[in-house]
C-alpha positions as MATLAB code, in Angstrom:
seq = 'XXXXXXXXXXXXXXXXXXXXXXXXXXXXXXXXXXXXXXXXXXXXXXXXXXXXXXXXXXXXXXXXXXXXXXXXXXXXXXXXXXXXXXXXXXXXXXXXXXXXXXXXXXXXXXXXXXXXXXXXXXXXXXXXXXXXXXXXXXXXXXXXXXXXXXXXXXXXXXXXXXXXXXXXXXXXXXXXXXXXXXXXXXXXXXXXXXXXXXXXXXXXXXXXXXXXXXXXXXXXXXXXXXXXXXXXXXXXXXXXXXXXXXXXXXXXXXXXXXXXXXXXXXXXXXXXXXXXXXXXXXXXXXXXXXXXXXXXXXXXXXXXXXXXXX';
ca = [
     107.819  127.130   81.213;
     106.369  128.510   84.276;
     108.394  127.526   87.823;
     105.057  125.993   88.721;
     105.729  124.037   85.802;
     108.914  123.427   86.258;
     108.080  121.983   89.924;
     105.772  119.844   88.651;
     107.872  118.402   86.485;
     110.560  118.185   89.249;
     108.856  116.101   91.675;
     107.418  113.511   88.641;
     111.407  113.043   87.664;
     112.166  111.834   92.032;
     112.718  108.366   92.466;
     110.582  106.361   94.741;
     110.618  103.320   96.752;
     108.254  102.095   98.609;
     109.109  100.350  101.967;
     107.195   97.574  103.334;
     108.088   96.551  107.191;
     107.455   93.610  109.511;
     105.693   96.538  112.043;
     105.956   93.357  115.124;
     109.714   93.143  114.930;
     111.221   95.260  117.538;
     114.649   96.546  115.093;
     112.793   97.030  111.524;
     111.533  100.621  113.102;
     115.728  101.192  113.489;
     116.013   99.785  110.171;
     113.544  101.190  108.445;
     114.128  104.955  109.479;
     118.035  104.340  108.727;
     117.059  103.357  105.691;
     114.226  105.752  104.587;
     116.792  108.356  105.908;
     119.703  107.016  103.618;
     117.462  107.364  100.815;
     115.834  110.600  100.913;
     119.595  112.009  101.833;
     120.308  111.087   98.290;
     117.805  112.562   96.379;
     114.711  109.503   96.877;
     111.224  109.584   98.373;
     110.127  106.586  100.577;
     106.626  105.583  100.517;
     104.922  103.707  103.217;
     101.209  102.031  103.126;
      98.734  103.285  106.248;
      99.017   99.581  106.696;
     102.604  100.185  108.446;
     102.289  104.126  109.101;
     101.612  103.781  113.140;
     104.401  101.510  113.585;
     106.446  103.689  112.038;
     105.642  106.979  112.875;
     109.333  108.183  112.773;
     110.294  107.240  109.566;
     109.769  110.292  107.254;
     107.928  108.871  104.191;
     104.946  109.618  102.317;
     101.616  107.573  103.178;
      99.644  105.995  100.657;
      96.626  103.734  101.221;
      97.615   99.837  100.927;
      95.841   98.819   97.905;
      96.813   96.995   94.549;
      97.853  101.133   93.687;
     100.770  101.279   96.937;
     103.772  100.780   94.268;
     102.645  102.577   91.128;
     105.339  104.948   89.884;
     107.757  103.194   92.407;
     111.077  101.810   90.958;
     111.482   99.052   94.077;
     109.541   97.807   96.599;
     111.672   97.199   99.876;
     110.629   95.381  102.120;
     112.996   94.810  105.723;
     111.293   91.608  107.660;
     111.295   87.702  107.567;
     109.877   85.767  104.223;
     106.479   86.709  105.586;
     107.444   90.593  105.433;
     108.392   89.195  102.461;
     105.382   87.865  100.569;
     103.198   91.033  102.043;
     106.075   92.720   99.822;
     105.090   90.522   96.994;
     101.977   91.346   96.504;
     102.240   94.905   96.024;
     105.298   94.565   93.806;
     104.053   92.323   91.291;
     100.649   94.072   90.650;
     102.719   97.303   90.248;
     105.120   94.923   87.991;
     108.372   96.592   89.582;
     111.330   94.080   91.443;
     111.191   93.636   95.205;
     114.507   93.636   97.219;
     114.611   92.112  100.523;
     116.213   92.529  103.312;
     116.503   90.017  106.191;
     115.200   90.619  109.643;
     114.172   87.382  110.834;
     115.727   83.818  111.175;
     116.008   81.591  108.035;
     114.981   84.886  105.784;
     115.164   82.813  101.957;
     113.818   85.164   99.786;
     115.783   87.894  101.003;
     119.154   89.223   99.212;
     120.710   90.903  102.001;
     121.125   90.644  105.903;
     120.729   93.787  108.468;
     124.127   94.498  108.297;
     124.422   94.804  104.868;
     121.768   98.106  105.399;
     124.159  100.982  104.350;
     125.490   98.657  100.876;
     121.650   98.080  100.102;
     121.031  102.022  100.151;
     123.833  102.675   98.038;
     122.992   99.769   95.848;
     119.285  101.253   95.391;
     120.772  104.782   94.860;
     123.102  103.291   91.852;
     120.557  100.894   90.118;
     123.060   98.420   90.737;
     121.069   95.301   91.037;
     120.234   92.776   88.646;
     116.375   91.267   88.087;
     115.981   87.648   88.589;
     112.502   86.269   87.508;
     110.666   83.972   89.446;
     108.018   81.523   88.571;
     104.644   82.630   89.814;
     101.184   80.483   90.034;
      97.514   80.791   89.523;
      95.381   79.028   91.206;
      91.354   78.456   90.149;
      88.756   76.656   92.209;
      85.559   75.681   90.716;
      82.028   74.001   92.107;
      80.893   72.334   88.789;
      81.627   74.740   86.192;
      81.461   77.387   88.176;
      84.341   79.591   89.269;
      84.179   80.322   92.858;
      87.624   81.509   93.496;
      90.995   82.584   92.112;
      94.400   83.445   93.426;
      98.060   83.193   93.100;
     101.246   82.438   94.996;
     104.879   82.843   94.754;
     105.382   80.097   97.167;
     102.968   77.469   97.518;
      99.115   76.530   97.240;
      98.630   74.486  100.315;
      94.939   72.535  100.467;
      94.819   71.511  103.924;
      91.974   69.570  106.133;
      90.096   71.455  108.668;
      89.105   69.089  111.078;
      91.717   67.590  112.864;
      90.416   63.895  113.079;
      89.278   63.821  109.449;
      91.533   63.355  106.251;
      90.300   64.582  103.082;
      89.935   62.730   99.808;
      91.622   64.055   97.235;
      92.122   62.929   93.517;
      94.986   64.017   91.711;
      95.297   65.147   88.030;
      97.849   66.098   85.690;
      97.001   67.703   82.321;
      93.187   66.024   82.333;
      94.764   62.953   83.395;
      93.658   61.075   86.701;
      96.870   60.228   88.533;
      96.099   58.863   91.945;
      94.046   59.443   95.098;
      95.293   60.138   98.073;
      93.641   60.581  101.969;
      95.658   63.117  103.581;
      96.318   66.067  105.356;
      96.280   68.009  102.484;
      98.481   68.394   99.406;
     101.348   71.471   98.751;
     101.816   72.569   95.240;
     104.581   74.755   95.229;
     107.034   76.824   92.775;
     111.051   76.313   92.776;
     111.295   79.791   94.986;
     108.694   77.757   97.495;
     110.431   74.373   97.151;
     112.854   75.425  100.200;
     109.258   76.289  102.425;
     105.880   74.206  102.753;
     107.166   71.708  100.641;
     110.208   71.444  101.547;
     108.980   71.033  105.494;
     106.623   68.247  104.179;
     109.740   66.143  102.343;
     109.268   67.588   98.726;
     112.727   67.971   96.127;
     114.600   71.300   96.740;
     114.254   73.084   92.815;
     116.938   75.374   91.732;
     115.135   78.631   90.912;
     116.247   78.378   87.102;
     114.422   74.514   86.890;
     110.969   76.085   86.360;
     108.677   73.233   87.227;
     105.881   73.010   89.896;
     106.574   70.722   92.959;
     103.451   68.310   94.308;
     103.944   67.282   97.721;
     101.309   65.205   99.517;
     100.681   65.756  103.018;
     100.848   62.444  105.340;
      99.345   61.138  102.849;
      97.510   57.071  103.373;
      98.408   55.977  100.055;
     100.917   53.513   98.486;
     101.808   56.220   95.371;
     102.381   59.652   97.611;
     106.069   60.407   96.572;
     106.652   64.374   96.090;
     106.295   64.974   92.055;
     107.772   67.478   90.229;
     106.100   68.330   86.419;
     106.647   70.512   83.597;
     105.700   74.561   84.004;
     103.294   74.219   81.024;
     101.102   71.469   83.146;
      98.038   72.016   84.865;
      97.442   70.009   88.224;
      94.114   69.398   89.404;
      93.331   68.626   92.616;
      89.027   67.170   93.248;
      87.684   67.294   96.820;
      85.465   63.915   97.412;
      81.769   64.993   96.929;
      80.599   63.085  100.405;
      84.011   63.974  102.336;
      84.696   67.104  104.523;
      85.368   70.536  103.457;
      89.189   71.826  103.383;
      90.628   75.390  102.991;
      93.418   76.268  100.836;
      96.582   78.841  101.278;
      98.241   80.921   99.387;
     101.277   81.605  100.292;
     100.197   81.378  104.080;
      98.354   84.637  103.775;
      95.166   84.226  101.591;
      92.743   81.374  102.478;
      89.942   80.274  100.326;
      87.061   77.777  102.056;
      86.416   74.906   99.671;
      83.529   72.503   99.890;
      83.249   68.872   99.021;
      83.049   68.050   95.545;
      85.143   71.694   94.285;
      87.846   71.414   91.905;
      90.894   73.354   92.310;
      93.160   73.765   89.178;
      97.273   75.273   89.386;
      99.259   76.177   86.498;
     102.317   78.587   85.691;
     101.440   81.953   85.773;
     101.877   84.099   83.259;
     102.929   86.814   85.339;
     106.317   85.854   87.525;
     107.552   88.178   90.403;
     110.872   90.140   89.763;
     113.527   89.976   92.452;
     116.316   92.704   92.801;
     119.376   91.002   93.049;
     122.450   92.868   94.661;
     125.008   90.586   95.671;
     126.217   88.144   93.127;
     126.040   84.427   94.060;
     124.645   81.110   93.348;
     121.969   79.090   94.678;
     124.018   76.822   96.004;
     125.721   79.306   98.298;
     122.561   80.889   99.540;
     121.332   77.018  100.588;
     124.795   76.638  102.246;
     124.105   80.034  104.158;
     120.607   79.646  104.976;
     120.531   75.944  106.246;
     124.143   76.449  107.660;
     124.875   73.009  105.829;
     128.338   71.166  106.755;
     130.883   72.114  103.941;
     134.124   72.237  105.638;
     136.920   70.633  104.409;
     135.494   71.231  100.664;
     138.524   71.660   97.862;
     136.835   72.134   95.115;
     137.845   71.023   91.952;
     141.487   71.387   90.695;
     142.039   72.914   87.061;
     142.953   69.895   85.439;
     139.700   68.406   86.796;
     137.522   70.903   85.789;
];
């Protein structure tokens, strides 16, 4: 083998990460060159996208162009920011089908699995391959003008249809598996995952889901109806949801970062996708903690159960 060869062969073997990084936060810079530096001191490239090169002009990484390609041949995508940094994060990591590991620089920060100060562990934990992959329940989400398809997407969180003028509900009629279920003038309506039951839906007074309940969560929003309870249906269902043909226009969300205009009379259709997003889990713990430490909810004075209870 020639040492050009042998090279070559080198540099395919490094590990990579690619680090994604809320570029408006005035720490992730800090954080993100610590980081980046932690890594490539053990033997790891960093990638960055163009998308969050300025803002981080320090951080020695390798530039690639922020496409649906940013995370191929990467083994995690990092991403240090808020649940928005978050989602960004998302999106690259489950095209490239490889787990995302967050890392909390904002306020509530769900979807992360560490906080700042737990920087140096997460390095080491990357370095080691010591985390664990938790699936999460993904949706797509169709929208159709007769039987035409108009639009597609897909969330990790939530499909919000919302009302864009602010005097005007829309009218929406509400399906379950080909089945007409009710009609509601609202706001809008949230259909949202377990992972997004603690967002949207969870804001507009839908069931908090345990992450291992896969189900999708219907929420309506303020809603002039006497059935408009939050409903929560099997995974394998498919929820339609039919603008009024003579009522105003709406525009759905994904996730709070994609928006899709949709015009009386379109039908929008949600289901389980078949493709979840992969979390990199670090710290062991359950659900129930992480709601305790995220909502700072009231447990003092808590005994738990004795053994002859249990």
């Amino acid at each position: 083998m020639t040492d050009a060869a042998a090279s070559a062969g080198l540099q395919a073997a490094r590990r990579m990460v690619l680090l994604v990084v809320h570029s408006q936060r005035g720490s992730a810079a800090e954080f993100a060159q610590q980081t980046a530096r932690g890594l490539q001191d053990r033997g790891m490239d960093v990638v960055v996208t163009d998308e969050d090169r300025d803002s981080l002009a320090d951080v020695p990484a390798r530039v690639v162009p922020t496409d649906e390609h940013a995370a191929d041949g990467c083994e995690l995508v990092v991403v240090l920011g808020g649940d928005g940094t978050i989602l960004r994060g998302a999106e690259l990591a489950r095209v490239a089908d490889v787990p995302l590991l967050g890392v909390n620089l904002g306020h509530v920060g769900f979807l992360a699995e560490a906080e700042r100060e737990d920087i140096n562990a997460v390095v080491h934990g990357i370095v080691d391959r010591s985390w664990q992959v938790e699936e999460r329940m993904a949706i797509d989400v169709r929208v159709f003008r007769g039987d035409d398809l108009v639009a597609s997407t897909w969330a990790l969180n939530e499909m919000s249809l919302e009302k864009t003028i602010r005097e005007r509900m829309i009218d929406v009629l509400v399906e379950v598996d080909g089945r007409p279920l009710s009609r509601w003038g609202c706001d809008g309506v949230v259909c949202a995952t377990p992972t997004g039951s603690t967002a949207y839906a969870f804001s507009a007074g839908g069931p908090v889901v345990w992450p291992e309940v896969e189900a999708l969560v219907v929420v309506p929003l303020s809603a002039h109806a006497l059935f408009a309870r939050p409903l929560v249906v099997s995974p394998r269902s498919v929820v339609a949801l039919e603008l009024h043909g003579s009522g105003p226009a709406a525009v759905l969300w994904a996730d709070g970062r994609r928006s899709i205009d949709v015009p009386p009379a379109a039908r929008i259709d949600v289901r389980t996708s078949r493709q979840p997003v992969r979390l990199a889990r670090l710290i062991p713990g359950t659900f129930t903690d992480r709601l305790v430490a995220k909502f700072s909810l009231p447990v003092a004075g808590w005994r738990g159960a004795s053994e002859s209870r249990s």
